[in-house]
C-alpha positions as CSV (number, residue, x, y, z in Angstrom):
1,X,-11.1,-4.6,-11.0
2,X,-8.3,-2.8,-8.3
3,X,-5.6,-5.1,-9.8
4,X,-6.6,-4.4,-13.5
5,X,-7.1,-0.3,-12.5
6,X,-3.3,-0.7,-10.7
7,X,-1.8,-3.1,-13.9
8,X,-2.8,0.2,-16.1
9,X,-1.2,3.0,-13.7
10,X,1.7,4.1,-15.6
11,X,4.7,5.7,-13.8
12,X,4.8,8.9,-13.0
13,X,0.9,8.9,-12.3
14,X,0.0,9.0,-8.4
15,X,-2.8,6.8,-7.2
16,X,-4.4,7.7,-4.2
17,X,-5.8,4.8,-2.0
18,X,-8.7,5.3,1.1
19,X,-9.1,1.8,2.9
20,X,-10.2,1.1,5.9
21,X,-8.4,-2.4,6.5
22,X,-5.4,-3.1,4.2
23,X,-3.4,-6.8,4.4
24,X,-0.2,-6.9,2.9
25,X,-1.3,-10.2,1.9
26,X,-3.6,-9.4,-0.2
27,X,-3.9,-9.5,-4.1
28,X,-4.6,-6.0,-4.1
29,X,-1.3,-5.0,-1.8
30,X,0.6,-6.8,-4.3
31,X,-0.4,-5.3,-7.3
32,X,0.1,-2.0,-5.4
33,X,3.6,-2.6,-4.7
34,X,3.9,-3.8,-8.3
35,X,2.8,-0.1,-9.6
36,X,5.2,1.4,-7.0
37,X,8.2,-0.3,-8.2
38,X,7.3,0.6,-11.6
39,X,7.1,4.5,-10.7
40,X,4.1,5.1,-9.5
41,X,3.4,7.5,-6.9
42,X,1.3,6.4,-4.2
43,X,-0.4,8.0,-1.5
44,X,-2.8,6.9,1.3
45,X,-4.8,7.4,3.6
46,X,-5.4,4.3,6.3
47,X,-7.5,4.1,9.4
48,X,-5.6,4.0,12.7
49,X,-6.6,0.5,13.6
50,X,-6.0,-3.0,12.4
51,X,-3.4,-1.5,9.7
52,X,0.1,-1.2,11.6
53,X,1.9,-4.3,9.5
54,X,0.3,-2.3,5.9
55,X,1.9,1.1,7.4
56,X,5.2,-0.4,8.1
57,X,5.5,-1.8,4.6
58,X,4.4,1.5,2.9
59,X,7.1,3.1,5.6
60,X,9.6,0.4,4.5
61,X,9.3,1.4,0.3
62,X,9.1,4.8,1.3
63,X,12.5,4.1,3.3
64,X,13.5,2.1,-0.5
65,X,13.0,5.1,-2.4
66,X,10.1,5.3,-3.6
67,X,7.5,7.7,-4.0
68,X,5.1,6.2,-1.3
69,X,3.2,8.2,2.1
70,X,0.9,7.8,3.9
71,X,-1.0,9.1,6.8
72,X,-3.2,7.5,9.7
73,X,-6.4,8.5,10.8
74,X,-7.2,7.6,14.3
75,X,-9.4,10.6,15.6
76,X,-12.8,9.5,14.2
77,X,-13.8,5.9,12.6
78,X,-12.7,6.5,8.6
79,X,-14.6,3.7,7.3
80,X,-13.7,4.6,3.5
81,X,-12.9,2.2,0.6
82,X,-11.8,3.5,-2.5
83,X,-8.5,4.4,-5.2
84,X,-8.3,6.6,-7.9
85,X,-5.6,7.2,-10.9
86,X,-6.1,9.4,-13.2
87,X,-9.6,9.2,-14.4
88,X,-10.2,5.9,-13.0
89,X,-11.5,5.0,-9.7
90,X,-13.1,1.8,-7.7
91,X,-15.3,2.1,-4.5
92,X,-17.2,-0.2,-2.6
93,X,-17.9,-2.1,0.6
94,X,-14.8,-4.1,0.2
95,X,-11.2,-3.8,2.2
96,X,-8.2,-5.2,0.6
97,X,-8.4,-8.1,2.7
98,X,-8.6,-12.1,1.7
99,X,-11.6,-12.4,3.9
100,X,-13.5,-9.5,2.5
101,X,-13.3,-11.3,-0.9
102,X,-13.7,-15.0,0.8
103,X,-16.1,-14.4,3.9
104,X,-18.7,-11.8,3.3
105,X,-20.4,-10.1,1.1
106,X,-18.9,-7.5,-0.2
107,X,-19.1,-5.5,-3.6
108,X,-16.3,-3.3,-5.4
109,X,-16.9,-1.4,-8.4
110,X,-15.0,0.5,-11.0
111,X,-15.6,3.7,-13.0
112,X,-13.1,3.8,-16.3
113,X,-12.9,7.3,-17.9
114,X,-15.3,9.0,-15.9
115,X,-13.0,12.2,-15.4
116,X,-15.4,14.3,-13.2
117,X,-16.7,11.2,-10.8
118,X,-12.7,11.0,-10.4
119,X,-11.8,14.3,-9.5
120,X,-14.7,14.4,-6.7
121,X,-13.4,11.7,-5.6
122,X,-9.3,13.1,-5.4
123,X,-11.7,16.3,-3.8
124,X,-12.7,13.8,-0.8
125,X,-9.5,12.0,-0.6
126,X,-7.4,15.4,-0.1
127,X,-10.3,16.0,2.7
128,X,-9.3,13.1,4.6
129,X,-5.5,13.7,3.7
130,X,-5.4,16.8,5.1
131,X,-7.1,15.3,8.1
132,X,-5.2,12.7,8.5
133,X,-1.8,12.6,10.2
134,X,1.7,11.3,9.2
């Protein structure tokens, strides 16, 4: 569902991404950098451990040009999984990681259309934002 919600982001729209663990290697990351290199703005918000390669890569399209930050959160645990564009949003137990998908036992889900679940949801991010440091 991420890939499909990020395949349907349309440039000039700014998806805004909460994760806990992000790998560059993932299916997810590439679909990401996909919609950025189409035009769409990105911002998130990672936790301050285990994501240092997924920082440097959003630094390094950020340093291309595009419209990409992101901040690090390192004071308290931000154990938070979820994206929303527009009024579409997934959430779940899930990181964007191959063994989240592979190893455990984890669930994603997505909300299409759901306008007011999507703006509490751009409410919480712009909590952690603002929390959060460059």
């Amino acid at each position: 569902p991420v890939k499909s919600l990020l395949r349907r982001a349309e440039p000039g729209q700014t998806f805004r991404l909460a994760m806990y663990g992000l790998s560059t290697s993932s299916p997810e990351y590439s679909e990401l950098k996909a919609a950025i290199e189409r035009g769409v703005s990105v911002r998130v918000v990672l936790y301050g451990k285990y994501n240092d390669k997924a920082a440097n890569a959003l630094e390094g399209l950020k340093a291309q040009g595009h419209d990409v930050d992101y901040r690090i959160i390192k004071s308290r645990v931000m154990h938070e999984k979820f994206g929303v564009v527009g009024d579409d949003l997934f959430n779940g137990s899930s990181n964007w990681s191959t063994s989240s998908m592979t190893k455990h036992t984890e669930d994603r889900f997505l909300f299409r259309n759901q306008p007011a679940l999507a703006h509490r949801f751009v409410e919480e991010f712009s909590r952690l934002w603002e929390r959060a440091r460059p």
